[in-house]
N, C-alpha and C positions, 0 to 999 in steps of 0.2 A: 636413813630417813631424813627428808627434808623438816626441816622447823622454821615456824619464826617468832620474833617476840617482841612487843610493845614496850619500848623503851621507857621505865619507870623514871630513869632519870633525865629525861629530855627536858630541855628548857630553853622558852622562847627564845631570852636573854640570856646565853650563858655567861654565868661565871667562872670565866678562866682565870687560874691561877699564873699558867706559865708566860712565860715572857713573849709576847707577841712583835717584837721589835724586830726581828726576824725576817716572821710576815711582811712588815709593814714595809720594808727595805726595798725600792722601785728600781734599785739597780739590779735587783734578780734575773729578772728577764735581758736586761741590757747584756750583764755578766754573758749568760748562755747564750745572747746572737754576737758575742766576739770572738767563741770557740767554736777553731775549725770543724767544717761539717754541717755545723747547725744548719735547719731550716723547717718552721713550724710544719707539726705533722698533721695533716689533714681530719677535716670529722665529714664522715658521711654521714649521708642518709638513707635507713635501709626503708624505703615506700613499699618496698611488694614485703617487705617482714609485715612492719605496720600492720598493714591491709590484712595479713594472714592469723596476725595476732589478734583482728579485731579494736587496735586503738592505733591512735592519729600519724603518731611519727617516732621510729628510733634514732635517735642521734650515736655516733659511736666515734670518741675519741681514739685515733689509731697509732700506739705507740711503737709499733712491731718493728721496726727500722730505725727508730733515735741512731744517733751519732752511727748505722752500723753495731752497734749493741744488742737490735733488736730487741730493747725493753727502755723504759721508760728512767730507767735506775742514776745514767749518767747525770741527770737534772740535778740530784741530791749531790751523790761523791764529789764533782765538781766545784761544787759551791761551798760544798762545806770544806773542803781542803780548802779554797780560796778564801775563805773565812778563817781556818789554820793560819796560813801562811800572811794575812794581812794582819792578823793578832803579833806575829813573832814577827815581822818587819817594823812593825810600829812602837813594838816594844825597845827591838834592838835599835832602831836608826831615828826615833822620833820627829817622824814624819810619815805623810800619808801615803799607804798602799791601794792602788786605785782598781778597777776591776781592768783594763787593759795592764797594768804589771803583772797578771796572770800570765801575760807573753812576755815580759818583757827577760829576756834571757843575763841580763847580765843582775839584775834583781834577786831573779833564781840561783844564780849564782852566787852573790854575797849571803843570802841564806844558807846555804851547804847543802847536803843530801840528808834525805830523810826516808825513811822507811815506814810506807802506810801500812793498818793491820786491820785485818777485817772479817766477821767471819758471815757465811753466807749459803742461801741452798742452790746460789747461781747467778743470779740478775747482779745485783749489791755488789758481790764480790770483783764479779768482772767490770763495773761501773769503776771502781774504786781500783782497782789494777790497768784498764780505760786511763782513768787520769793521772795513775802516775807512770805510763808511758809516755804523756807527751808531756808530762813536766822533764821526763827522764830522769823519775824516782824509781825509788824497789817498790813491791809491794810483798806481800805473805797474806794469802787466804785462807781462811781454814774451813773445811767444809765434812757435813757426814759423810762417812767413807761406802754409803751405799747410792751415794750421788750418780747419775748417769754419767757416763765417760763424755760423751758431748759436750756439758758443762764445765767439767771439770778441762778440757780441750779447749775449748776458749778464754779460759780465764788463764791458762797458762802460754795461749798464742798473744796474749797483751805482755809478758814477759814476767808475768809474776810466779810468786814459789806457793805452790798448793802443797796444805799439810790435812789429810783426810785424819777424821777422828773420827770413833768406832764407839759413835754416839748422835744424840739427835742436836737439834741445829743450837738450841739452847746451850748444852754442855760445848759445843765450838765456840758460843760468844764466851763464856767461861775459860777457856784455854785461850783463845785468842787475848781476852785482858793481861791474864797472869803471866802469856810470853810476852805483850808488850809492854808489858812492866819491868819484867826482869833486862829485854834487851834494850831497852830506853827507845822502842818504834811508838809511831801513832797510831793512834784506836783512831778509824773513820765507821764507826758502829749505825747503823739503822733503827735500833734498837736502844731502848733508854732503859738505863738498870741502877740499883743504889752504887752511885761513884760514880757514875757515867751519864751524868742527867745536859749535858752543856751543847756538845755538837750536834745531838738527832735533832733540836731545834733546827739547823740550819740544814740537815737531810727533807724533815718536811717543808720546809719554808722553798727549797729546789723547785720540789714536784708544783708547787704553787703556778709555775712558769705553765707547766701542763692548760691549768683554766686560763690563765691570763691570755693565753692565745687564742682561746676563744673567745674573747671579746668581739663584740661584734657580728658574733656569728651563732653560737646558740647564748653568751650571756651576755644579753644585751643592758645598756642603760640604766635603764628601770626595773626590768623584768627578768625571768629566763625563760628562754622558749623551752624547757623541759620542764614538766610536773614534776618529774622522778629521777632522784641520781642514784644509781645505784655504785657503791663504790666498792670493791674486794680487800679486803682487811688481811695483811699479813700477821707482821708489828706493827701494822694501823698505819704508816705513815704517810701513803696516800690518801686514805680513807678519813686521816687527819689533815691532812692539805685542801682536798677538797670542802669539809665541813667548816674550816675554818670559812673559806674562800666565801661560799654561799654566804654563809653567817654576816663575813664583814661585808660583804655586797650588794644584799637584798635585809639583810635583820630578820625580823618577824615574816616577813612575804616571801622568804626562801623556799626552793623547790622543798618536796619532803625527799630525805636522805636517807637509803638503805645499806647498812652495813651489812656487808656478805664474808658469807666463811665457806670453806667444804665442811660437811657434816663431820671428817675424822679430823679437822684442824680448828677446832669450833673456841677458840681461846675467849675473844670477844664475847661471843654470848655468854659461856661460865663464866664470866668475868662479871656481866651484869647482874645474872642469875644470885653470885656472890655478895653481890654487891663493893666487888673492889677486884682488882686484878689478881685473878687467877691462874694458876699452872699445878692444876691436879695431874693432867693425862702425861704418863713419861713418855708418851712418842707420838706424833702425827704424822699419820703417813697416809696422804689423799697424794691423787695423783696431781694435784696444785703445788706441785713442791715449792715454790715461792708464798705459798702460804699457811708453810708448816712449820709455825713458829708460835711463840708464846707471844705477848701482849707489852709495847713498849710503855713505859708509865707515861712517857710524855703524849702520847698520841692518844693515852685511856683518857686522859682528863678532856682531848678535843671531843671524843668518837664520845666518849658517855652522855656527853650534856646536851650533842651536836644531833644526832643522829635518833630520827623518829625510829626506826623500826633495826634488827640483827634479824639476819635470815637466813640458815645456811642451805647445801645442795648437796647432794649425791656425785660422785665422779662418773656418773652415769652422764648426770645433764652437762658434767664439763666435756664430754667426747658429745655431745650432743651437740653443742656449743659451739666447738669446734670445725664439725661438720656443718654446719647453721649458716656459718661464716665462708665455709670454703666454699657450699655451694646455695649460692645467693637464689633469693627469691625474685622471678623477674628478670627487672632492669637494674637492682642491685650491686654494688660493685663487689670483686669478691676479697676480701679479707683473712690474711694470713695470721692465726692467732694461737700461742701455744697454750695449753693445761691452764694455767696461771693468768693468763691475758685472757683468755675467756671466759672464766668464772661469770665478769658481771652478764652476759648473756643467758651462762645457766642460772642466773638468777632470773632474768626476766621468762625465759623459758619455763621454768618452774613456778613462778609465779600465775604467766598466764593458763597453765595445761592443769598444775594440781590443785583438785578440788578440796582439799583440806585449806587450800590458801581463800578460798571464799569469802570468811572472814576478813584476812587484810585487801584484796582488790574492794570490798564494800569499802572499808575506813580510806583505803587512797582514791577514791572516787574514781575510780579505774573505767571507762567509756569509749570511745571510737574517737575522740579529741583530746587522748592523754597523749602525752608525750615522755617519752624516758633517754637519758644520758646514760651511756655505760662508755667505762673508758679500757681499751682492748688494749692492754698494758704490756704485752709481749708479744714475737713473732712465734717460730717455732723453734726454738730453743735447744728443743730434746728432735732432731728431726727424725729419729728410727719412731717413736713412738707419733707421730707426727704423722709421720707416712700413713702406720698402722691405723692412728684413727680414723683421718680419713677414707681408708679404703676399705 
């Protein structure tokens, strides 16, 4: 059953407590165009969606190819390793670590080898096994051991060592700490948990690079050319990147923000419902497997205060979604997007078709001159099921 719910703790001005310095860091974006591959990913424009949907214009941020990852994940791992490694270069050698000695090989070399740890339902994982192949570090991901082999196949084609656990994604971040503890590896976590509250800052503060490149193209100057962003909440950390992002760039005149969940992975919403971060449910299992995860503390304090409306879908509307995208409306272009990377579509999908949502399109003033952002966060991942939905 789809839901949605009026964020009691929304606030114009939020009061964040976490460190926004992060954020605020201009060499983000610079970092990310000096690693090989880069090159901003495109946002379309779906016209014949619009049209069919009855309002103005969809915008659709398309992550589904980043670095050949096919997800949007290497933004974070990246940066936040380089935020690692410029911490322990400056400590050791007291001097500056600059975002090009991320290449610089003989640098990497007076640091020594290092073993990153991670645990993951897929994207995160292989991001963070991604970047330590071309540092030419190890990596060890731990993932639930009822993960699709696909997944599991690419996070081991970057060179790293997958240890399935025979549990949900939460108990891997759990094991994943405890063995990087005992072997002395690094935790590059997605997720903010008690003792581990330092690096997911600089995973959300990655994804930041995502809006910044749309500057000038849907967020403009002044303004955004979208009313609606709707963002997909795993561990929030995109969904926390973008609300920051609006927040610091528009303030008070910020589009309105929808935090989306699948209905069996609904962490965020029980989390508000609670009023504090929650993990009642022992297992989520939507077919958004990147968004079957419990609630990172650091991304609750942006997504609570940030975010007008939580909404979540059916894995109905994500194979919906999916199909939505592969075959375009029109002159549309068509859009390869897995489970997880479509979600924010099954939200607007669901938003415009179910009539229980009547309610919120009256409060978003939802007309033939609205406009919505979704950002299509993966390609197709899992391609056997991939196949299957679309056909």
């Amino acid at each position: 059953m789809c839901e949605f719910l009026k964020n009691p703790f929304y606030r114009e001005v939020p009061q964040w407590t976490n460190q926004e310095n992060a954020f605020m860091n201009e060499d983000i974006l610079n970092f990310h165009r000096l690693l090989e591959g880069y090159e901003p990913t495109p946002v379309h424009s779906l016209n014949g969606l619009a049209k069919k949907l009855g309002i103005g214009s969809v915008y659709v941020k398309d992550e589904s190819f980043r670095f050949g990852v096919k997800a949007f994940k290497p933004l974070g791992a990246s940066y936040t390793i380089f935020r690692f490694l410029k911490s322990k270069w400056e400590d050791s050698y007291a001097s500056e670590f600059t975002v090009s000695d991320f290449k610089n090989h003989d640098k990497m070399a007076a640091l020594g080898a290092f073993t990153f740890c991670a645990a993951t339902d897929g994207n995160h994982g292989r991001a963070v096994a991604w970047t330590a192949r071309i540092l030419k570090q190890n990596a060890v991901i731990y993932m639930p051991a009822n993960t699709v082999a696909s997944r599991i196949k690419n996070i081991e084609s970057e060179g790293a060592r997958v240890v399935l656990i025979d549990g949900t994604f939460d108990e891997c971040v759990s094991r994943a700490d405890a063995d990087a503890k005992a072997n002395g590896w690094i935790i590059i976590s997605d997720t903010a948990y008690p003792g581990y509250m330092f690096y997911p800052q600089f995973i959300m503060a990655g994804y930041s690079t995502i809006f910044r490149e749309m500057d000038g193209i849907v967020t403009m100057p002044s303004s955004c050319k979208a009313d609606i962003v709707i963002l997909q909440a795993g561990v929030g950390g995109l969904a926390a990147a973008g609300t920051w992002y609006m927040t610091h760039k528009y303030g008070k005149n910020r589009p309105r923000i929808i935090c989306l969940e699948p209905t069996r992975a609904d962490a965020f919403m029980e989390s508000v419902k609670n009023g504090k971060p929650t993990h009642s449910k022992q297992d989520y299992n939507s077919i958004m497997a990147g968004l079957n995860c419990g609630v990172s503390l650091l991304a609750w304090d942006y997504i609570s205060q940030g975010a007008n409306y939580m909404l979540t879908v059916s894995d109905t509307y994500a194979e919906k979604a999916m199909r939505q995208y592969y075959y375009p409306e029109g002159n549309d272009p068509q859009i390869i997007s897995g489970e997880s990377g479509a979600s924010g579509m099954a939200g607007l999908l669901a938003l415009c078709e179910e009539e229980k949502f009547s309610t919120l399109r009256n409060e978003l003033g939802m007309n033939s001159k609205t406009s919505v952002l979704l950002i299509n966060s993966e390609g197709d991942t899992d391609p056997v099921n991939f196949k299957k939905v679309i056909s």
